[in-house]
C-alpha positions in Angstrom: -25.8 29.9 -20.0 -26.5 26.5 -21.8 -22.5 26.4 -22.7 -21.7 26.8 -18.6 -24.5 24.0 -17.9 -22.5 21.7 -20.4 -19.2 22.9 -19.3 -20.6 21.9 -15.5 -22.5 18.8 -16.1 -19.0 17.4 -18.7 -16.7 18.5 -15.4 -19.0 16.4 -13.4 -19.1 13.4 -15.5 -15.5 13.2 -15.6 -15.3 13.4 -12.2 -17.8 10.7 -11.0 -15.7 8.3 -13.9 -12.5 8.4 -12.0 -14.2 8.3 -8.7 -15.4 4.8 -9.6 -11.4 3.6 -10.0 -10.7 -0.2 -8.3 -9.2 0.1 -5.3 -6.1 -2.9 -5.5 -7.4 -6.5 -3.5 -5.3 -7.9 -0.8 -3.6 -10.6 -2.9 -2.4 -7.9 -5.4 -1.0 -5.6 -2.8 0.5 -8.9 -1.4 2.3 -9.7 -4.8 3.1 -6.0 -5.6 4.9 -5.7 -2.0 6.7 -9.0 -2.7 7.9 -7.5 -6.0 8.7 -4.6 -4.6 11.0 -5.8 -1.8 12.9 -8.3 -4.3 13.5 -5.2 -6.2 14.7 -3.3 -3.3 16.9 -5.8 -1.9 18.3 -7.1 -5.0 18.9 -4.4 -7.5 22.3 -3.7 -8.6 21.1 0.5 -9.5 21.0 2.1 -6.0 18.1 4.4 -8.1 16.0 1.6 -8.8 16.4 0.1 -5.6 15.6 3.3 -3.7 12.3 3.9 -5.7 11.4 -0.1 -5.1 12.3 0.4 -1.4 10.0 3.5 -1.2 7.2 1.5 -3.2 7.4 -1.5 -0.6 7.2 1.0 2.4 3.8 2.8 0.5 2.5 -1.1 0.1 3.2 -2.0 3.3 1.2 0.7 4.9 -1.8 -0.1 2.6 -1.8 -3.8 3.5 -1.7 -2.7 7.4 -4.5 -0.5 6.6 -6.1 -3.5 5.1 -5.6 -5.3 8.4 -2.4 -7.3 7.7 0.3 -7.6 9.8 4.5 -8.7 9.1 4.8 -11.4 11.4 4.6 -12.4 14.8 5.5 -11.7 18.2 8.8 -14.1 19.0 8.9 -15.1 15.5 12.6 -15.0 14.1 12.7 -12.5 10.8 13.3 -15.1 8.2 9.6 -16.8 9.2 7.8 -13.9 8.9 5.3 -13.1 6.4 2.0 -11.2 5.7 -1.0 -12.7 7.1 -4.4 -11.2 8.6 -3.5 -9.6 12.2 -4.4 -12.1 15.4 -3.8 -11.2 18.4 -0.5 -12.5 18.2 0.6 -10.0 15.7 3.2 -7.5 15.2 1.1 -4.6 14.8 2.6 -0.8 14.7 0.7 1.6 15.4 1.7 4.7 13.3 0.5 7.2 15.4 2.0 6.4 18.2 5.6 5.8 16.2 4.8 9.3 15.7 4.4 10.4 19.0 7.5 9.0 20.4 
């Protein structure tokens, strides 16, 4: 009995410890996407450059969860950037990308 209660109370330990992990802030999913996308556009290995363009996509969809948007409605592609969404805004909604 006292060797399940240890057994239990060690599994429950561990996993409250890597519940408590750092979530990434906004400026490091910012550079890490902008790392990503050099790597994607600009690697000479079609490997590397397909696991940096899959990396960007994953980042991308974490900083639109965080409430960032690519860019701006009318806004020619070499001006566009990451910034807070505003009405203004290119926004895709997932779910309905889905749908169609």
């Amino acid at each position: 009995m006292r060797t399940t209660l240890a057994a239990l109370a060690l599994v429950v330990t561990a996993g409250g410890a890597s519940g408590k992990q750092q979530m990434p802030t906004v400026p490091e999913l910012l550079t890490a996407e902008l790392k990503a996308s050099k790597a994607c556009e600009g690697s000479g290995d079609a490997d590397v450059a397909q696991e940096q363009c899959r990396l960007r996509y994953r980042l991308s969809g974490r900083l639109a969860q965080a409430g960032y948007c690519w860019g701006r409605k009318d806004q020619v592609d070499e001006k566009k950037q990451w910034h807070a969404c505003q009405p203004d805004s290119i926004y895709e909604d997932d779910i309905e990308a889905v749908q169609r």
